[in-house]
C-alpha positions, 0 to 999 in steps of 0.5 A: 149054904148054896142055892142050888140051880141058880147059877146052873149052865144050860149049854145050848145054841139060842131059839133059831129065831134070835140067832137068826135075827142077831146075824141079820143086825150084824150083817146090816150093821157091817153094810152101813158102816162099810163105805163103799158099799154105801157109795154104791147103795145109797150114794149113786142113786141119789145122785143119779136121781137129783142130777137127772132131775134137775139137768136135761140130759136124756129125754125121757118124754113128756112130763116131768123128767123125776116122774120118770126116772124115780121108779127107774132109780128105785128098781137101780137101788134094789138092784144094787142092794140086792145083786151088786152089794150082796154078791160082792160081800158074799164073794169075799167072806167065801173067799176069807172063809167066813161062811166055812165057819158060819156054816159049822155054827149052830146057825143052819146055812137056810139061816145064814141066807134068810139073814143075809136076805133080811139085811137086804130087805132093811137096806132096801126099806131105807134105801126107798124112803130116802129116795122117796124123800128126795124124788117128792123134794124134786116135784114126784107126783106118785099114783097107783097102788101101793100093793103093787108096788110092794109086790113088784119090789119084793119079787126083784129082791128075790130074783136079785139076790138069787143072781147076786148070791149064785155070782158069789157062790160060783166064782172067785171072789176077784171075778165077783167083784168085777163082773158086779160092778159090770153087770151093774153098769151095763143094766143102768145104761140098758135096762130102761132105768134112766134111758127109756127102752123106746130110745133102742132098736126095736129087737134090742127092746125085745130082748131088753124087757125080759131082763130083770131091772127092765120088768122091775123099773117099767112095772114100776113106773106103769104103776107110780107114773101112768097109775095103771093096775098090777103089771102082772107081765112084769111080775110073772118076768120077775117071778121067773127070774126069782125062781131060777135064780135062787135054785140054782143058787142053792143047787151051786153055792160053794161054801169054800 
């Protein structure tokens, strides 16, 4: 005697939904428990953060330094979520072939990236309450609108990950790998995140202030240290940035 249509097989890929978010929580799960890339995303900005603080090295004005300098480190940890971190990972799982055979999967290749971008986006909501704690132990008195915030965060993720994501999609993952680190570090000595653009020559800040991080950290800090309203000049640099950097994303990501 059999019960029929109880062990049946129903072959099939899973609702986009769920293979979407399985891919997310794995890709999370490998970015936590990979020790460089949390050195880079979580290490340094704190770091950067307590050390800054609490030592008079850079004058950063009136008012306390942590006032300062933590919206400075929260655009740095999107920064290095987003742009660095991603566009390394991504570089190496091309050049290894996971993303060839992720992309032959019954995960469409707009997933894969909307999981890729979900795992930032956790990343990042970690990343801004650990920051946060820590800044509020150093004595940050935070104002301003906690929409505007979240607008100015959301759009440097996009524009970040856009640029993170065309790095890794164009070049060897070699040549990904040490232009990110550079970029990197050259953003966080001149894009305003822990020296202010006031201390570079004139036609410097000029150029300075259309890159990225400087929309990103002087929104910021506009909003959590002077209480001003939506910086929407920053927003529209960042907004920019955002767009140009995902299609081009799109239109040159190389899959192999």
């Amino acid at each position: 005697m059999t019960a029929t249509g109880t062990y049946t097989p129903r072959p099939g890929a899973a609702p986009l939904s769920r293979m979407i978010g399985t891919q997310a929580a794995l890709e999370t799960k490998m970015l936590l428990r990979n020790g460089e890339q949390l050195l880079l995303t979580v290490v340094i900005p704190t770091l950067l953060l307590v050390l800054f603080s609490t030592v008079d090295i850079v004058d950063t004005g009136a008012g306390e330094a942590v006032d300062f300098l933590a919206p400075g480190i929260l655009a740095l940890a999107v920064m290095s979520t987003a742009f660095t971190g991603q566009a390394i990972a991504t570089g190496f799982e091309r050049r290894y072939g996971v993303l060839k055979r992720l992309a032959s999967s019954p995960l469409p290749r707009w997933g894969l990236m909307t999981a890729k971008t979900l795992s930032v986006l956790v990343t990042e909501i970690l990343q801004v309450l650990l920051l946060t704690v820590i800044a509020f132990a150093l004595g940050w008195d935070p104002h301003g609108s906690p929409v505007a915030v979240v607008l100015l965060l959301v759009l440097g993720t996009a524009a970040f990950s856009g640029l993170g994501l065309l790095m890794a999609g164009t070049l060897r993952a070699e040549a990904t790998l040490a232009a990110a680190n550079l970029v990197f570090l050259l953003l966080l000595v001149g894009g305003g995140v822990i020296v202010p653009l006031e201390k570079f020559p004139a036609g410097a800040q000029d150029v300075l202030g259309l890159l990225p991080v400087s929309a990103l950290s002087d929104g910021l800090r506009d909003v959590l240290q002077h209480g001003a309203g939506t910086p929407w000049g920053d927003l529209a640099i960042l907004a920019v940035w955002a767009v140009v950097a995902l299609a081009a994303a799109g239109r040159f990501f190389r899959w192999e």
